[in-house]
Residue frames relative to the residue before (quaternion, step in Angstrom):
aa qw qx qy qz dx dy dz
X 1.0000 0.0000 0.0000 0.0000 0.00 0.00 0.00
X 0.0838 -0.7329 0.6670 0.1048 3.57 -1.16 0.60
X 0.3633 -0.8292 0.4240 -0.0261 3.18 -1.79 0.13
X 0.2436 -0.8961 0.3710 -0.0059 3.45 -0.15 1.82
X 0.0211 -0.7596 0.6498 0.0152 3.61 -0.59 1.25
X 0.2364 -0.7103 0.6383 0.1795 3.51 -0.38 1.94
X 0.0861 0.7777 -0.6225 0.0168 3.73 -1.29 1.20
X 0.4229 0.7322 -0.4179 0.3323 3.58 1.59 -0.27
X 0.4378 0.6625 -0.5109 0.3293 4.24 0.89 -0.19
X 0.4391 -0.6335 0.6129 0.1734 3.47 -1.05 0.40
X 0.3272 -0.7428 0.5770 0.0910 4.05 1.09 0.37
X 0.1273 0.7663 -0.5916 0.2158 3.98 0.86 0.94
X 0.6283 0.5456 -0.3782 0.4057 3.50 0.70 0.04
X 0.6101 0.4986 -0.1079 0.6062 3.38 1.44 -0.78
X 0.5278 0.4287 -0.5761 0.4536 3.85 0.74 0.16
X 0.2260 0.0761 -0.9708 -0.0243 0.41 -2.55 1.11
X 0.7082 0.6241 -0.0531 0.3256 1.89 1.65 -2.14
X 0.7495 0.3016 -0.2399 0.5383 4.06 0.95 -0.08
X 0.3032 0.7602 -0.4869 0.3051 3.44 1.55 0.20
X 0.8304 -0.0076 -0.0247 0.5566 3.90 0.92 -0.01
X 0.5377 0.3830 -0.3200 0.6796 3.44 1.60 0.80
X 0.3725 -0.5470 0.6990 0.2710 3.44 -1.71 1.21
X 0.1285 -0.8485 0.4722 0.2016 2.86 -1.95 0.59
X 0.2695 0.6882 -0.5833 0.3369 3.19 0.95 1.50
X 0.6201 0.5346 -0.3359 0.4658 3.37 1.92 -0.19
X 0.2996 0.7491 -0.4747 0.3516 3.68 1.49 -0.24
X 0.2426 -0.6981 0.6294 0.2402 4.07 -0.83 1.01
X 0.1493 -0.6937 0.7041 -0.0266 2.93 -2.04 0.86
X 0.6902 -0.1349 -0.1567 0.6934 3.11 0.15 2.05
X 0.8666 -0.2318 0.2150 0.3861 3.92 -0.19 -0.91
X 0.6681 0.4304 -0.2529 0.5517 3.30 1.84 0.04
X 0.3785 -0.4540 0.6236 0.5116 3.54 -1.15 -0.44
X 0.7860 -0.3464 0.4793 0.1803 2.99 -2.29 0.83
X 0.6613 0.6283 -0.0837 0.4011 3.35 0.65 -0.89
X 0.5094 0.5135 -0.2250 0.6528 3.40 1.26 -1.54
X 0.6819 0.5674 -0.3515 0.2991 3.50 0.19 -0.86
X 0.5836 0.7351 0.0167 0.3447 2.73 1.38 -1.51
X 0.8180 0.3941 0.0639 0.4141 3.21 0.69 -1.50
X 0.5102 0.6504 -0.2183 0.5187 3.24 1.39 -0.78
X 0.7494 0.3377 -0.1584 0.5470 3.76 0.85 -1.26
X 0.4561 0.6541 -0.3766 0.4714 3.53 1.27 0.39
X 0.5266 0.7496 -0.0664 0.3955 2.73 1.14 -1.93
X 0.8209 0.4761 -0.0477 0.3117 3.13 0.69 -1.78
X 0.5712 0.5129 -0.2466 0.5915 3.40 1.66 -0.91
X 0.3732 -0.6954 0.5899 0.1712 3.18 -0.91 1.18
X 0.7090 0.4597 -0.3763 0.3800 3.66 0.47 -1.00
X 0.6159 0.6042 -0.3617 0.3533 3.57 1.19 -0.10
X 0.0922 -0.9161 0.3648 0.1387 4.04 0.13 0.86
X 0.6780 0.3685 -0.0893 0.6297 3.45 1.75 -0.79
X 0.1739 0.8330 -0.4853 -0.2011 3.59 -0.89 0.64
X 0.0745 -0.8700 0.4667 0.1403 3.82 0.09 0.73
X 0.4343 -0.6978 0.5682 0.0394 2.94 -1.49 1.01
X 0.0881 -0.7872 0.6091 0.0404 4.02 0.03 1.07
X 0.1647 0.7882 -0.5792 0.1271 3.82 -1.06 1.37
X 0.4489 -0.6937 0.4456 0.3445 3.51 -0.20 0.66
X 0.8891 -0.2629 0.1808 0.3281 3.12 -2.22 0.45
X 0.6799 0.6264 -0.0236 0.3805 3.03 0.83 -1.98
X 0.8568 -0.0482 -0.1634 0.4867 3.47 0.72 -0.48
X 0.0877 0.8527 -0.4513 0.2480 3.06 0.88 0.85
X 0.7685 0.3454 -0.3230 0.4310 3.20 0.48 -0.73
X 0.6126 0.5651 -0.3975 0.3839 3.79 1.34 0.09
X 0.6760 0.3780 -0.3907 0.4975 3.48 1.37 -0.26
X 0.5274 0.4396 -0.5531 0.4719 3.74 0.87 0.44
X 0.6404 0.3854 -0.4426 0.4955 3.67 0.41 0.15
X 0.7365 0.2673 -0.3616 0.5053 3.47 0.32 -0.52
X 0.5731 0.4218 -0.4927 0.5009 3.99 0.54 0.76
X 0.6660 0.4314 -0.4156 0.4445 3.64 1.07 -0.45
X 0.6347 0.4880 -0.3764 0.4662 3.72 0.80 -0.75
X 0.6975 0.4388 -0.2859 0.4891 4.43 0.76 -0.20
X 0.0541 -0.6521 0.7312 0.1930 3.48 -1.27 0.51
X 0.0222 -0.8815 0.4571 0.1163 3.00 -1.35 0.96
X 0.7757 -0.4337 0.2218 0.4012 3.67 -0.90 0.15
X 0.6394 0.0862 -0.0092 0.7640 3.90 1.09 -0.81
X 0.8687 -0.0615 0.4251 0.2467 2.46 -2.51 0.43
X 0.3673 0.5120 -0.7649 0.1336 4.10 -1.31 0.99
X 0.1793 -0.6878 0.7012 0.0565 2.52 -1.81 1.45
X 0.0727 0.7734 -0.6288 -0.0342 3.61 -1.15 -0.07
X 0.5536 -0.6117 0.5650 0.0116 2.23 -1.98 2.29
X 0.0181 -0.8062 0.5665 0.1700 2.82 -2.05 0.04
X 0.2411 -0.9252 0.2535 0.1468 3.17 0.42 1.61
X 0.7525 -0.5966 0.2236 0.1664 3.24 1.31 0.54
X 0.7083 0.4968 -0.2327 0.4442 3.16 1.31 0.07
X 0.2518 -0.8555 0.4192 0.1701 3.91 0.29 0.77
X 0.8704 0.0596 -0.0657 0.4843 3.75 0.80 0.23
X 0.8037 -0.4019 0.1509 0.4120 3.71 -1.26 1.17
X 0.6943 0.6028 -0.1057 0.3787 2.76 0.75 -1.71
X 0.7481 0.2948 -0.1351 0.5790 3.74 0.83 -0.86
X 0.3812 0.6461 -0.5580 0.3549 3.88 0.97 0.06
X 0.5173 -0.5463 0.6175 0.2296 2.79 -2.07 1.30
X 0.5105 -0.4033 0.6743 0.3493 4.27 -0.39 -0.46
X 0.6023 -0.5558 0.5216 0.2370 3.23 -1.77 1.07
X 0.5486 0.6090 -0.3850 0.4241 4.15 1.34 -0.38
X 0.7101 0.3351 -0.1445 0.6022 3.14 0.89 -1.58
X 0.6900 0.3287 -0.4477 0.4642 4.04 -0.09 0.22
X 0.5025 0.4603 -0.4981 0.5362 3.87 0.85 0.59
X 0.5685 0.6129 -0.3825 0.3934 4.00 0.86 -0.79
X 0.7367 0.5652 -0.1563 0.3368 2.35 1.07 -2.24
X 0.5748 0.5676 -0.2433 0.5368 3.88 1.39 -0.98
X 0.6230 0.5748 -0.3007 0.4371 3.47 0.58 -0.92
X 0.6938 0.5184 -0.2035 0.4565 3.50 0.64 -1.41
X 0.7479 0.5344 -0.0553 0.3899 2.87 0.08 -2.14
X 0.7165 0.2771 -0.1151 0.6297 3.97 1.11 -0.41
X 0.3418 -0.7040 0.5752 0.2381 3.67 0.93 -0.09
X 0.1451 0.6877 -0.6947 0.1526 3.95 0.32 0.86
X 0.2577 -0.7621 0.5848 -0.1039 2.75 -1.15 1.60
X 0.6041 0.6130 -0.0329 0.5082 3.76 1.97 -0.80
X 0.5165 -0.6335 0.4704 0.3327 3.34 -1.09 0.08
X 0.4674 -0.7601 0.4478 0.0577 3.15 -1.00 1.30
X 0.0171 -0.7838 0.6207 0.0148 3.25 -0.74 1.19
X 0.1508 0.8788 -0.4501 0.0491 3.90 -0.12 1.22
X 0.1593 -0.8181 0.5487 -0.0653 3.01 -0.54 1.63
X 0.6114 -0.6290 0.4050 0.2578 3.85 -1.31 0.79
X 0.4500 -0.7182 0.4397 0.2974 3.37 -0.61 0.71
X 0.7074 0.2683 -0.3926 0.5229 3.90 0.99 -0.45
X 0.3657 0.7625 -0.5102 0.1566 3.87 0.48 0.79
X 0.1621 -0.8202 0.5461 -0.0525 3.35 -0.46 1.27
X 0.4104 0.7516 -0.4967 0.1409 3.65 -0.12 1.17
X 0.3089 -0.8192 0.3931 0.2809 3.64 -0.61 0.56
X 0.3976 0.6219 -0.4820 0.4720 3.39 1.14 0.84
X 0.6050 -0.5066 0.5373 0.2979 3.39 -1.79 0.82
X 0.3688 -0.6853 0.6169 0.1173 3.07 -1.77 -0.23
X 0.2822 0.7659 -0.3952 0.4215 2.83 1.95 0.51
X 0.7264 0.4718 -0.2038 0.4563 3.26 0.09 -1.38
X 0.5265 0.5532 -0.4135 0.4957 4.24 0.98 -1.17
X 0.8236 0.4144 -0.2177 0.3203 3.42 0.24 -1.53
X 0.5292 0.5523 -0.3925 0.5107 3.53 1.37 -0.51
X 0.6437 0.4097 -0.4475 0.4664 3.94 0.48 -0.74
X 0.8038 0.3681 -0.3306 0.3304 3.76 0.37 -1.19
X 0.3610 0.5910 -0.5190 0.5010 3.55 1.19 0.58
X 0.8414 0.2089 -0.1910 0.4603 3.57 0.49 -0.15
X 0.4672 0.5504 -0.2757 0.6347 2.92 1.59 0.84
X 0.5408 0.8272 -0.1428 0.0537 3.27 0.93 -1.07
X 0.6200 0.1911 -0.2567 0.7163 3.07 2.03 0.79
X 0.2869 0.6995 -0.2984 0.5824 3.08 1.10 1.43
X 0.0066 0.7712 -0.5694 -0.2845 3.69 -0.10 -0.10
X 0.3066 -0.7229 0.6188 0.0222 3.72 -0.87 0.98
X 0.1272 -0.6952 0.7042 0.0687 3.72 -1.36 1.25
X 0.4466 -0.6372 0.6159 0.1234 3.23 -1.15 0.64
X 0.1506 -0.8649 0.4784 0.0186 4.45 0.32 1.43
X 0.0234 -0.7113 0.6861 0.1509 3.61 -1.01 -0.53
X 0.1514 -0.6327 0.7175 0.2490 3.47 -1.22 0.46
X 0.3813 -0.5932 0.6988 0.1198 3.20 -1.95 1.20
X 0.3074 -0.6597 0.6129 0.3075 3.62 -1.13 0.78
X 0.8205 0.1160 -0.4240 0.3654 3.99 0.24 0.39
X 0.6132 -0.6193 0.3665 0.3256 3.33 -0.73 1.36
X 0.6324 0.5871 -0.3295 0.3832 3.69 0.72 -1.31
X 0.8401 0.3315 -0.3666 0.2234 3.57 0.85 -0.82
X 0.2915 0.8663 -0.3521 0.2017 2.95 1.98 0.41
X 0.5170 0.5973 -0.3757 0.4845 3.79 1.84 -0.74
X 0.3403 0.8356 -0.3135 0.2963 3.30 0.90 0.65
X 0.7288 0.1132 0.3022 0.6039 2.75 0.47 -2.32
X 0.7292 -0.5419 0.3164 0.2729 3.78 -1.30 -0.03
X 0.0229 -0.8712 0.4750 0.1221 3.75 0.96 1.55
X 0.1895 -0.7926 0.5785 -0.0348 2.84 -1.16 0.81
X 0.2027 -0.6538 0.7277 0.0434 4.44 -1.01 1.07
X 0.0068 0.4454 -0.8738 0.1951 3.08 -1.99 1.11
X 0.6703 -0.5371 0.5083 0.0613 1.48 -2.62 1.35
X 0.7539 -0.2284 0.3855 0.4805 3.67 -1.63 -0.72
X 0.7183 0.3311 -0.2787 0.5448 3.69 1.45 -1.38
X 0.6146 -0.5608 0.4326 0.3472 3.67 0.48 0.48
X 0.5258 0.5661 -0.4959 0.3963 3.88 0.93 0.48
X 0.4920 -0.7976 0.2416 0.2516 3.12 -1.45 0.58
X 0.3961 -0.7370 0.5148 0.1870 3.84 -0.37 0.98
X 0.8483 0.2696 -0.0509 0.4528 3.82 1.02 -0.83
X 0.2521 0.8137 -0.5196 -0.0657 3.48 -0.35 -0.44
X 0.0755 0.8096 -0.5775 0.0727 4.00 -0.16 0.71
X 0.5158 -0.6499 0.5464 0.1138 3.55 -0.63 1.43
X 0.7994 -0.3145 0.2530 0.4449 4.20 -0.09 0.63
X 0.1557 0.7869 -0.5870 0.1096 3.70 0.79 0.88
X 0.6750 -0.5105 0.4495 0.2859 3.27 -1.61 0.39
X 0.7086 0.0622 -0.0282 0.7023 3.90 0.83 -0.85
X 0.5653 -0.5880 0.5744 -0.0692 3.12 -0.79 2.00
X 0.1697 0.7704 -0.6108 -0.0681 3.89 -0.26 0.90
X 0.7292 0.1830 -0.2891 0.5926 3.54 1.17 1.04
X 0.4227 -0.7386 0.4712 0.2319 3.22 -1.31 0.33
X 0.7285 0.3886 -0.3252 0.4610 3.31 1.49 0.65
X 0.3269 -0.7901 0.5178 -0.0279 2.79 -1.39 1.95
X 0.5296 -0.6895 0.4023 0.2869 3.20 -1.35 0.20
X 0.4474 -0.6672 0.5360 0.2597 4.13 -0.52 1.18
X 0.4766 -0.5939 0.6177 0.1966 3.89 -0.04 0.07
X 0.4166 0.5272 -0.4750 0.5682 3.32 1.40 0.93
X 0.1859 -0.7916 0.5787 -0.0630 3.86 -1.38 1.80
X 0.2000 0.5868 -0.7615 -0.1891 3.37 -1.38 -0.17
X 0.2947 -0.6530 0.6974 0.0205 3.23 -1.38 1.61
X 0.1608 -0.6035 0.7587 0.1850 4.03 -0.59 0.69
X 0.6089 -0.5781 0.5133 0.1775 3.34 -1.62 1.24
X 0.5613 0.6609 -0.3512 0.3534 3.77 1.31 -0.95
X 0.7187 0.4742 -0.0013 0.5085 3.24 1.88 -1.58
X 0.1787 0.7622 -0.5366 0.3151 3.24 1.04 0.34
X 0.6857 0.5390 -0.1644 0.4607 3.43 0.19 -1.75
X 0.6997 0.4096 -0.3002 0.5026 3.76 0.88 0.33
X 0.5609 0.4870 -0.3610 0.5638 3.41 1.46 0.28
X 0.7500 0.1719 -0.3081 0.5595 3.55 0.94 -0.32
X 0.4608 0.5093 -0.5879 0.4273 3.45 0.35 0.73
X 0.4000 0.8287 -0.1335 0.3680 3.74 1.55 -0.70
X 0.6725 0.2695 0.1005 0.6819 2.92 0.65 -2.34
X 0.7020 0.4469 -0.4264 0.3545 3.54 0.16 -0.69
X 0.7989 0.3785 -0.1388 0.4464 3.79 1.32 -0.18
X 0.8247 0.1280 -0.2084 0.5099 3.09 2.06 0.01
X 0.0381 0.8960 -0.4409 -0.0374 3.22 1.39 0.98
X 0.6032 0.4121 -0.4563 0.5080 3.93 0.46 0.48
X 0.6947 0.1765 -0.3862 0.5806 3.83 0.72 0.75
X 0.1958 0.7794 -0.5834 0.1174 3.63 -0.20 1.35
X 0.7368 0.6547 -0.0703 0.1536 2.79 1.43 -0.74
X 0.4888 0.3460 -0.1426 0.7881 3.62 2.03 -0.74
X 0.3639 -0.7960 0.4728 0.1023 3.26 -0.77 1.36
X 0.4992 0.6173 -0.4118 0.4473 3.43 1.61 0.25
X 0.2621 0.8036 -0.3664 0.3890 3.62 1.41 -0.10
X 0.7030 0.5057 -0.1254 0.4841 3.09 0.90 -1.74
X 0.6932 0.5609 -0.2538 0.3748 3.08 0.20 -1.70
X 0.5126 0.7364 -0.1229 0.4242 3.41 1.50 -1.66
X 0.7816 0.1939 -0.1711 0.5677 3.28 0.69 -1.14
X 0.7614 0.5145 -0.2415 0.3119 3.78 0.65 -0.75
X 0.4972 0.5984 -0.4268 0.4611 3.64 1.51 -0.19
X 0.6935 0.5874 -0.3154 0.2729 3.44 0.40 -0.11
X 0.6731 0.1569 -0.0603 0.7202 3.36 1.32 -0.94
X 0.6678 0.5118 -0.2509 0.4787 3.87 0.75 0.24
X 0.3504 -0.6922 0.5828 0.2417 3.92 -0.36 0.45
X 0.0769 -0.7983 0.5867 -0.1121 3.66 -0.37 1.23
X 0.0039 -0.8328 0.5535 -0.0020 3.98 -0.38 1.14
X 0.2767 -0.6789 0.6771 0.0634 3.53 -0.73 0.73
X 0.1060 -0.5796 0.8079 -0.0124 3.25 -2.22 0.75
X 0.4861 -0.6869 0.5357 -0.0700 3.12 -0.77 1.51
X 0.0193 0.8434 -0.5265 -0.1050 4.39 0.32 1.24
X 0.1937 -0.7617 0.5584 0.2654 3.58 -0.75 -0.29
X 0.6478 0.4864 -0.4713 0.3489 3.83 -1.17 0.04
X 0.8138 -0.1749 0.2441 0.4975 3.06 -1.12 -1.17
X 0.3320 0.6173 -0.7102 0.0663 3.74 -1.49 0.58
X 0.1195 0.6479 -0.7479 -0.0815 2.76 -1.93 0.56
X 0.5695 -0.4563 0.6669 0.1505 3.32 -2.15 0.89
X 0.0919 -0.8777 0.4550 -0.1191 3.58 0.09 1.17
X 0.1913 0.8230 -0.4185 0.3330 2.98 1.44 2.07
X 0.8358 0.0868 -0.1191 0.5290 3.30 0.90 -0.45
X 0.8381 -0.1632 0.2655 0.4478 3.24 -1.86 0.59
X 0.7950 0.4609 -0.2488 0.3058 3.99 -0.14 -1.32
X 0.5562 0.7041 -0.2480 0.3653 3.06 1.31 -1.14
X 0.7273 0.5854 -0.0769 0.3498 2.64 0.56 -2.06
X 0.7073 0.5249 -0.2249 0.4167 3.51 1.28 -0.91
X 0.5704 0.6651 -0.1519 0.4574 2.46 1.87 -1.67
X 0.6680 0.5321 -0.2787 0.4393 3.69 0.83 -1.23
X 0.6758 0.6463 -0.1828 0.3038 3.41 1.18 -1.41
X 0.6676 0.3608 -0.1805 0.6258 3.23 1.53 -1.22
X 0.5581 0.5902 -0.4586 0.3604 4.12 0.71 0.05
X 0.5623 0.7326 -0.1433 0.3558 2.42 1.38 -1.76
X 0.7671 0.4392 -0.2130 0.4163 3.27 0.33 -2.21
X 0.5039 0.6801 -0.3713 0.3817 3.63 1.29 -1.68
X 0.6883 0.4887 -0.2325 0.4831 3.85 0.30 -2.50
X 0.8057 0.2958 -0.2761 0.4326 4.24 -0.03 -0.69
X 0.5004 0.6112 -0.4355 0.4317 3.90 1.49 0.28
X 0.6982 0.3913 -0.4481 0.3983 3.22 0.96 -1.60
């Protein structure tokens, strides 16, 4: 298995403040987002390769912030080429783009760069072992339903597969969304570019996919608990900062 941190977004929600800064590098409490990130990679043995996809533009900050870290496995890191909002490929088409461009050959573990959770990844990887030609999302329940018109809401069955998938709807008929957390079996590749090759104006929210593939595709889901945020807007960020600081006091 290898491993995909999608960082190549431009974080336009967050300007100023990412208007010339990545923000998987953005600190929470005393680290970058990212540190956070990597560590629980780190941790999965079955995982041998981890690569890191960032665009033109900030490239040169994640070769400094890979030269200043020693780490535990293998990090590699892409550049998908594109130097500004406007001309970005979409989190769909920078997984292709990784896929290709590196010759992944392995199952795919792909995980957002602004994810912030304080759960392992132990327990994810134990379900998609038994899943493991299957593709497998990685959920969260939100305790208010309302803010669910957010993010990607998402119903399942009794066997935890998905029945629903709706991309930021207006009335939320659940309160659980999806974390931008994947397991891509390599067998299934071929179902991302069959994907893009038919919907290149939805590359970009990676529920899109999910969208189109729960239907004619078995889709399994693992269900985290504790802390997470989606570290898209201003609030979060504060929000994360003061959980954060609180969770490394006690």
């Amino acid at each position: 298995m290898e491993a995909l941190v999608l960082a190549a977004g431009y974080g336009h929600r967050l300007y100023p403040l990412t208007k010339g800064y990545p923000k998987p590098l953005l600190k929470i409490k005393d680290k970058p987002i990212i540190d956070y990130i990597i560590p629980k990679l780190e941790a999965i043995k079955e995982i041998k390769k981890i690569w890191v996809i960032t665009n033109h533009k900030f490239m040169p900050f994640f070769k400094e912030w890979k030269k200043q870290r020693r780490f535990k496995k293998a990090i590699g890191l892409v550049d998908d080429l594109t130097i500004s909002y406007e001309k970005r490929r979409g989190a769909l088409a920078d997984i292709q783009f990784a896929i290709l461009k590196k010759k992944i050959k392995d199952d795919l573990l792909i995980i957002g760069g602004d994810n912030l959770f304080d759960e392992t990844l132990t327990a994810f990887i134990s379900y998609v072992k038994k899943k493991e030609e299957n593709f497998v999302i990685g959920l969260y329940r939100l305790k208010d339903k309302r803010q669910a018109k957010n993010y990607g809401v998402v119903q399942i069955d009794k066997q935890a597969r998905i029945i629903d998938f709706k991309e930021k709807p207006l009335f939320p008929k659940s309160n659980l969304v999806g974390m931008c957390l994947y397991y891509f079996p390599y067998k299934k590749f071929f179902m991302l570019e069959e994907y893009l090759k038919n919907n290149k104006n939805a590359s970009d929210a990676t529920g899109n996919f999910i969208t189109w593939l729960y239907p004619n595709e078995q889709v399994f889901s693992y269900t985290f608990k504790g802390i997470w945020y989606d570290i898209g807007r201003y609030k979060f960020l504060e929000e994360a900062n003061r959980v954060f600081s609180k969770k490394e006091g006690q």
